[in-house]
Structure formats: C-alpha cells, structure tokens
C-alpha positions as CSV (number, residue, x, y, z in Angstrom):
1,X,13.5,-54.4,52.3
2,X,13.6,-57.9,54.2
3,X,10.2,-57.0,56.4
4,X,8.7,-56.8,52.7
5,X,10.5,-59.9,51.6
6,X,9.5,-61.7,54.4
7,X,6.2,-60.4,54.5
8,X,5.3,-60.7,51.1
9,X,6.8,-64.9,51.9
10,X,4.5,-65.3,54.8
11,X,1.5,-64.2,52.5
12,X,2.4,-66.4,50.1
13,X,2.7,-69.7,52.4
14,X,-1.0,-68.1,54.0
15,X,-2.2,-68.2,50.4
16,X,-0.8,-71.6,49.4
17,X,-2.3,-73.1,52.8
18,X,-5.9,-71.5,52.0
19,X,-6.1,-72.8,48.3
20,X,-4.5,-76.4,49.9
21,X,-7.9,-76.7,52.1
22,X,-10.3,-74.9,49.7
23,X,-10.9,-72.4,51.6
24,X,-11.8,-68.8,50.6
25,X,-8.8,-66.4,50.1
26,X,-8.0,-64.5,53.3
27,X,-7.8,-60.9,51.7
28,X,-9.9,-58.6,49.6
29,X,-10.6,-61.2,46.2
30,X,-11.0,-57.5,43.8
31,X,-8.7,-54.4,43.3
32,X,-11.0,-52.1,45.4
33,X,-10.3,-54.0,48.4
34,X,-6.5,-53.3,47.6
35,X,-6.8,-49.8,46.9
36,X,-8.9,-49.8,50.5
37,X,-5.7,-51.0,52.1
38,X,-3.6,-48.4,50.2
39,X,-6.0,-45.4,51.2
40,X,-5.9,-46.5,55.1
41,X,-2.1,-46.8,54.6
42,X,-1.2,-43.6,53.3
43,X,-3.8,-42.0,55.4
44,X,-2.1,-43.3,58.1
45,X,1.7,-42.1,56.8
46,X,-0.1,-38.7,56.2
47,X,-1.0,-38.1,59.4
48,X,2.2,-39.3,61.1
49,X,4.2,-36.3,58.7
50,X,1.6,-33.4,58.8
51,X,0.0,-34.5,62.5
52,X,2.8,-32.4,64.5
53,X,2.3,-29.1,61.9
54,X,-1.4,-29.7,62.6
55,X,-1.4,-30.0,66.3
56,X,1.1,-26.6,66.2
57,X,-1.3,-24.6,64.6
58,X,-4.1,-25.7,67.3
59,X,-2.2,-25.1,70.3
C-alpha cells in the first residue's frame, strides 16, 4: 500500500509541475488511454499466473 501511496504522490507533484509551466499533461488526457494502461497491466499479471501452466503443456 505505500508504493501506491507514494506513487500516486510522485504523480501528483509531476502533475502540479506540468500545469505550473503550461505544459501538456504527461499521461493519456481521455479514459481510453487509461483503460490502455489497465489492458497492458493485467495482460502482463495474466501471463506471469498462467505462463508456467502454459509452458507445461508445450514441453
């Protein structure tokens, strides 16, 4: 819980520091983007728990 703490912290102080010098936000501006993020993310998790059953049935 304090990496997302943190984390979600450090993107805030990013976020203030980009809207302080006008610049454009550094992160998808529309919920697609997010959901991107998500997908890649679970896809990810997924194949960290199935990847071992799915290299057993191979070999």
């Amino acid at each position: 819980m304090k990496e997302v703490a943190l984390a979600l912290l450090a993107g805030f102080i990013v976020g203030a520091i980009f809207a302080a010098f006008k610049l454009p936000i550094p992160a998808p501006p529309a919920l697609a983007g997010v959901a991107g993020i998500v997908g890649i993310y679970l896809g990810f998790k997924f194949i960290a728990w199935a990847g071992p059953s799915i290299t057993s049935i191979f070999n």
